[in-house]
N, C-alpha and C positions, 0 to 999 in steps of 0.2 A: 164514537162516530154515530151521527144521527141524523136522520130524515124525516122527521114526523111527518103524514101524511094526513093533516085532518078533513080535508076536504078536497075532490080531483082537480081544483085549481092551483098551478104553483105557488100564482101573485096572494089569491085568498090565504094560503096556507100559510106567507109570510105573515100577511098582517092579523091574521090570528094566532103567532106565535108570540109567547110573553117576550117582554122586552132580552130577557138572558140569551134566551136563545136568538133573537131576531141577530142579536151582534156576531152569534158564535155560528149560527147556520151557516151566514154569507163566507165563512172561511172553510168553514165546514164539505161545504158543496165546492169549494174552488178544491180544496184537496181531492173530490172525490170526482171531477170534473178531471182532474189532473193524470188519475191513472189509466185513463182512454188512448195516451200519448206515449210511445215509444221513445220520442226524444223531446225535450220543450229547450234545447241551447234557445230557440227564436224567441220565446215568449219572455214575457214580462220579467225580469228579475224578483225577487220576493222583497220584504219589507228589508230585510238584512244582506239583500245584496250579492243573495246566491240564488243558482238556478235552481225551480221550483222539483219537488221529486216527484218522480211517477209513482213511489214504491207504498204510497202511503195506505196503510189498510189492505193488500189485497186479498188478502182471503175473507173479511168482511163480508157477511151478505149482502149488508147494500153498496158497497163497491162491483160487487157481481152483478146487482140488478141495475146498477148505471149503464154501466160498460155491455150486456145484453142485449141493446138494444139503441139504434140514433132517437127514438122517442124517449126513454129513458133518460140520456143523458139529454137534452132539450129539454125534458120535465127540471131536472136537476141545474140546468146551466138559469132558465126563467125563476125559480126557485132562490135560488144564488142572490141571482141578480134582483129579487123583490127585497130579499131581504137587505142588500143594503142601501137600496132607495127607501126601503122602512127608517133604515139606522139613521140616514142621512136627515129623512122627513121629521125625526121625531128627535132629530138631535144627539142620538143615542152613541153617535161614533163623530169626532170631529174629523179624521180621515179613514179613507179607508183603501190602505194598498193594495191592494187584490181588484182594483177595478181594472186597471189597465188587463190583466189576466182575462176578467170576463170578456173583456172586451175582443181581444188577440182570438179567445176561445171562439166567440162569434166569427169569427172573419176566416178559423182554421178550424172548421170541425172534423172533429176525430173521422177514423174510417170504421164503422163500425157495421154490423150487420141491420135490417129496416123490417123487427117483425111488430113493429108498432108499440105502444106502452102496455109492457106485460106488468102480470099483476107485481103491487106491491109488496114488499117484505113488511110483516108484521112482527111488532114486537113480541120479544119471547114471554113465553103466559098465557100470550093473550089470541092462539092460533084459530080459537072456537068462534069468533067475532069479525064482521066484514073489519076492512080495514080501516076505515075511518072511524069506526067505534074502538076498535081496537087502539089505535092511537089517541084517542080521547080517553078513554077511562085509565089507558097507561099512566096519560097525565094526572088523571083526577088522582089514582091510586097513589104516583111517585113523585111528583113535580109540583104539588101546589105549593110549597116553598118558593116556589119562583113564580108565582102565581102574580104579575105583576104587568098592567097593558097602559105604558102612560100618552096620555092626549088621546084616545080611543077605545071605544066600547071591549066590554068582555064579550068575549064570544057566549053567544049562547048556548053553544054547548057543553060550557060551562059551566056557565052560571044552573043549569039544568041536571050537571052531575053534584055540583055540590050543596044546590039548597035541601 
């Protein structure tokens, strides 16, 4: 389960995430979007045709830090949804069944508590570091394997950790 945080924009954060993850976020955040809800019978059915589950991850840290707060999960639901307007923009996914969900999610938001966007979880290692470095050099360190941004620029924070 992952949320990289590279920068305090949801939408930025999509489109600076390499293409791997741009596909897998957007389902990523619909699962962690999902555990905010006590019951989903109403919502969207899933790609296979069964109701979606609340149970996914929750002891997770960033399942905790969703679910703590209606900014959180609003960071996570705009997030979601960048990334498969990315998937879609860049051709990366020819559908993508979890929109109707975003969508449903928009129109039924969770009841959650309003103490505004508290801080982000940071990957493990890397606690010493604000959080948007921390998220970048995780990358530089573990993921440039996937180091891959087609029809748009490397981020440069990037291109800055690894020249």
């Amino acid at each position: 389960m992952q949320l990289p945080i590279f920068t305090p924009d949801p939408c930025l954060n999509a489109s600076q995430s390499p293409d791997t993850w741009v596909k897998k976020l957007s389902i990523e955040a619909a699962q962690l979007l999902a555990t905010a809800y006590n019951d989903l019978t109403q919502a969207p059915l899933t790609a296979t045709g069964k109701i979606r589950s609340t149970k996914s991850h929750l002891h997770h840290p960033i399942t905790k830090w969703v679910n703590t707060s209606i900014a959180n999960w609003h960071f996570t639901w705009d997030y979601g949804y960048s990334c498969i307007l990315e998937a879609f923009g860049r051709q990366l996914v020819k559908t993508a069944h979890h929109l109707g969900f975003y969508e449903w999610c928009l129109d039924n938001p969770p009841t959650l508590p309003d103490y505004g966007l508290t801080e982000f979880v940071k990957p493990i290692g890397y606690g010493n570091l604000p959080v948007f470095e921390a998220y970048r050099q995780y990358f530089c360190d573990n993921k440039q394997h996937i180091a891959v941004w087609t029809d748009r620029g490397i981020p440069n924070w990037y291109l800055s950790h690894v020249v």
